[in-house]
C-alpha positions in Angstrom: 107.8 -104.1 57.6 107.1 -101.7 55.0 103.4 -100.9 53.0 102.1 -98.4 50.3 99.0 -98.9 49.2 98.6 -97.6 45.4 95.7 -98.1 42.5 98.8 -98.4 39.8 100.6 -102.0 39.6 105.1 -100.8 40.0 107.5 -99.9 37.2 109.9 -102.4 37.5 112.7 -104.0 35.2 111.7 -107.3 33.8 115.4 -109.2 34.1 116.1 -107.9 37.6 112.8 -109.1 39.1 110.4 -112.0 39.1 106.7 -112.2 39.7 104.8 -115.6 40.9 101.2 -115.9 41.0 99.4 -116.1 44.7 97.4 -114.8 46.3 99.2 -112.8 47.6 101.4 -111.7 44.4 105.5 -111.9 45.2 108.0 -109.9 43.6 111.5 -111.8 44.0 114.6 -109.7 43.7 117.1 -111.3 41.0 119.7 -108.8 41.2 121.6 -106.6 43.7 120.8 -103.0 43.8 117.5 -103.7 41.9 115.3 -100.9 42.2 111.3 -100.6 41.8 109.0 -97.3 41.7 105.7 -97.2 43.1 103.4 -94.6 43.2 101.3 -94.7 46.2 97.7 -93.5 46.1 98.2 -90.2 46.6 101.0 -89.7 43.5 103.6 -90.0 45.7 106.1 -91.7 44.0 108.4 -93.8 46.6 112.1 -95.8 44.8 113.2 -98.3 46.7 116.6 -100.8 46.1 116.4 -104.2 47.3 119.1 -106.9 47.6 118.7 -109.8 45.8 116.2 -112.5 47.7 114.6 -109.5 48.8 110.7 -109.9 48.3 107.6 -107.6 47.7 104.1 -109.2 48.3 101.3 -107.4 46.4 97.9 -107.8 47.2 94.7 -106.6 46.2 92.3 -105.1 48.1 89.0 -103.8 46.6 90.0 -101.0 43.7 93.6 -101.1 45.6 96.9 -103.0 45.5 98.9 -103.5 48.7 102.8 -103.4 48.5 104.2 -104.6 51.7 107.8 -105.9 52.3 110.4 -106.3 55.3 112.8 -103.2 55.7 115.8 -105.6 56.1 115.3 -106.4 52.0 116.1 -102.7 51.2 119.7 -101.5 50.5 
């Protein structure tokens, strides 16, 4: 299981991924090879490429959003 904790919300590409409402907040993978950026919270910026079904699961915490996901997702 990965986790970043950031203060930004991800750069991600609007046909390739799909959010649902929670809590917590999931990120669903539409495409193969999709990737997202997130910059953690000490401006680190970490890509990451998912298969498609693979999920993200944002929550926040205080001033902070938690990004955690299972490594099996990631290509």
């Amino acid at each position: 299981m990965g986790e970043l904790f950031t203060m930004k919300f991800a750069d991600f590409k609007g046909d390739e991924w799909k959010i649902t409402k929670g809590p917590p907040a999931i990120l669903q993978c539409l495409k193969d090879s999709s990737m997202i950026e997130i910059m953690d919270i000490d401006d680190k910026i970490h890509k990451m490429t998912f298969q498609q079904g693979g999920k993200i699961l944002i929550e926040k915490i205080e001033d902070k959003y938690r990004f955690y996901w299972n490594d099996d997702d990631l290509i």
